[in-house]
C-alpha positions, 0 to 999 in steps of 0.5 A: 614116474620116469619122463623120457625113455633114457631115464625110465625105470627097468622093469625087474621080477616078480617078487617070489622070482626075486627071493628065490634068485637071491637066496641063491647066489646069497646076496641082500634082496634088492628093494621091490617095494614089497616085504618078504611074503609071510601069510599073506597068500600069493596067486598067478594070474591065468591067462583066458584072452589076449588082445592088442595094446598100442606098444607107444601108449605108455600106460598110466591109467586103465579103467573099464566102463560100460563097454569101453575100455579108458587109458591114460597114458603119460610123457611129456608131450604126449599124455593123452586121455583114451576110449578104446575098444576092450575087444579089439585095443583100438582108439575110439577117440583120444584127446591130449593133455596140455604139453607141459603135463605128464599124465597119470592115473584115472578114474570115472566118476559118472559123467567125468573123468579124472586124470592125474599128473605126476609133478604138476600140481593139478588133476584134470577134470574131462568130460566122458562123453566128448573127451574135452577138459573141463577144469583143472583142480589143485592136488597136493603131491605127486599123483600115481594111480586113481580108482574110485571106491563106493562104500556105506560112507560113500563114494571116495577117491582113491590116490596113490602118490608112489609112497606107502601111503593111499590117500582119499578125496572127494569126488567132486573136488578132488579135496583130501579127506584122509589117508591110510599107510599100506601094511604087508604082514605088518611092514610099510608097502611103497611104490604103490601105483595104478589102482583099481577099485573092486567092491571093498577093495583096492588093488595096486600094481607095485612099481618096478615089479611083477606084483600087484597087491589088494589092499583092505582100504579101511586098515591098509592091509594087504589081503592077497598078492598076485604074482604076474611074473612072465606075463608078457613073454621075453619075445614082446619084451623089447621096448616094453617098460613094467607092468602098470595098468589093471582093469576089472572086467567081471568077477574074478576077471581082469585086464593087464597091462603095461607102459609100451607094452604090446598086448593087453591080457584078459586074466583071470585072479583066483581066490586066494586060498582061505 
């Protein structure tokens, strides 16, 4: 993940937009971290609602929980835990990570919250209810996104670390339990990134595109593409980085967002076809 603006990452198309741009002009398809699609089916997000996001908040993390809306967000110096309205997009209540920390993805876990950091080593436990830290606990490697997965084996962590690669934690302690490499129609799936746990599945938002994926945890596979390319509209594009923040609201119901961007989008996900 970028730490200043001079070296932040562009945002480019969605994936299709991208295949289709260069089977035209002819050339080799640029690395989206996603294969080409195969028969994996591709769905466009629809727009129900649109709600205002802090276009300074660079957004790492998103997660709605008992009517409000938790946003981790990074940079050096100013990475921050979040509680905003869901309804509105304003800040309840806010507290920094240490300066030298670059934040990234969240996850609640009853009673806490847990923050990723990019390269620091660590993940920091905070208290829900009051925003304040609690303790740091050592992570190996770098952090990306983080959701919480509930299944009949019990709850796990789930951790993205830019890689093909979902790595799985305990979630007392953040200790690795296990790991699952990403597959799409059979090939590696990288640059995963914010993670969202819903049921028994984990969705991605792919770095440097449009695209999220959702992704069968117990065997890596990916079930389902979402194409959200032109979600913000190119008039709120200026300053705004890449798609990187997915929150489940209901059902088929979701909350997208980005670094910088300058609204949040209640969409919804249609099912796949069969």
């Amino acid at each position: 993940m970028p730490v200043r603006p001079l070296l932040r990452r562009p945002s480019v198309p969605g994936l299709l937009v991208l295949l289709l741009a260069v089977a035209a002009c002819g050339a080799a398809a640029p690395d989206t971290g996603l294969p080409a699609p195969g028969a994996v089916p591709v769905v466009r997000p629809q727009v129900l609602a649109e709600v205002p996001h802090d276009p300074r908040a660079f957004t790492q993390g998103l997660e709605l929980r008992d009517g409000t809306l938790y946003e981790g967000t990074g940079q050096v110096g100013e990475s921050q835990i979040r509680a905003l309205d869901p309804a509105t997009g304003a800040v309840r209540a806010a507290s920094p990570l240490p300066p030298a920390y670059f934040g990234e993805g969240i996850t609640v876990v009853g009673d806490r919250i847990w923050q990723l950091t990019w390269r620091d080593g660590v993940a920091v436990e905070w208290d829900r209810a009051t925003l304040r830290p609690r303790r740091e606990v050592p992570v190996d490697g770098e952090g990306w996104g983080l959701c919480l997965l509930s299944g009949a084996a019990g709850d796990r962590v789930v951790r993205s670390d830019g890689t093909d690669r979902l790595v799985l934690h305990d979630p007392a302690d953040l200790a690795e339990v296990g790991s699952v490499a990403v597959t799409l129609d059979g090939a590696p799936v990288t640059r995963l990134n914010e993670l969202e746990c819903v049921g028994d599945r984990v969705w991605a938002n792919v770095w440097q595109t449009d695209d999220l994926v959702r992704i069968d945890p117990a065997t890596g596979a990916v079930d389902a593409v979402v194409d959200a390319s032109g979600l913000l509209p190119a008039g709120q594009r200026a300053g705004a980085d890449v798609l990187n923040g997915i929150a489940h609201v209901e059902g088929d119901e979701y909350l997208l967002t980005g670094k910088l961007w300058p609204t949040t989008f209640r969409v919804r996900l249609p099912a796949p076809p069969a």
